[in-house]
C-alpha positions in Angstrom: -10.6 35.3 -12.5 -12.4 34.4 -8.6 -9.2 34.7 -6.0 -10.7 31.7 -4.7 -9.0 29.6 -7.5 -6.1 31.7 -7.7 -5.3 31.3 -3.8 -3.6 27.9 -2.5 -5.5 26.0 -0.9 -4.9 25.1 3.4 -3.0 22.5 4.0 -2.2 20.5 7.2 1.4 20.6 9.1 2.2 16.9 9.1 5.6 17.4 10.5 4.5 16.0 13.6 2.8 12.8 12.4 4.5 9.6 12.1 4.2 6.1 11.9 5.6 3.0 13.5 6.4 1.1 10.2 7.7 -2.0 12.3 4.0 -2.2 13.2 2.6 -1.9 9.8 5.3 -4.1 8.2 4.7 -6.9 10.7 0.8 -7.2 10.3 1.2 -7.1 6.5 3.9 -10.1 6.6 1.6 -13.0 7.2 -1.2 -11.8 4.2 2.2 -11.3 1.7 3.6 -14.8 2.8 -0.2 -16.2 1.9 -0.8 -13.9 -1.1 2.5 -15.3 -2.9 2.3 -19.2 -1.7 -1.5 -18.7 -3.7 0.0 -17.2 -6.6 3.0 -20.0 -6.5 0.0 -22.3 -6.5 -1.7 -21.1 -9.2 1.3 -20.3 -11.8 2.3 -24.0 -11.5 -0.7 -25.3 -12.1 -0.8 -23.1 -15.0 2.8 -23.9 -16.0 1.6 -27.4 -15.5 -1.7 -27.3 -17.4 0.6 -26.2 -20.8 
């Protein structure tokens, strides 16, 4: 068998990485809040429709 496929492969240290998950959350809130006021939208018309 090649050692190459045997041997793990390198992998980064990401210890030091991080992420400010306030930011993130906040700039996904608004497209959520739309995303689910469309799919309200559209399941009663459906509801309505039956």
């Amino acid at each position: 068998m090649f050692s190459s496929l045997c041997s793990r492969p390198h992998t980064k240290n990401w210890t030091e990485i991080s992420i400010d998950s306030d930011v993130d959350m906040y700039s996904m809130n608004k497209p959520l809040i739309q995303l689910e006021k469309s799919l309200d939208g559209s399941l009663n018309e459906k509801i309505g429709q039956t």
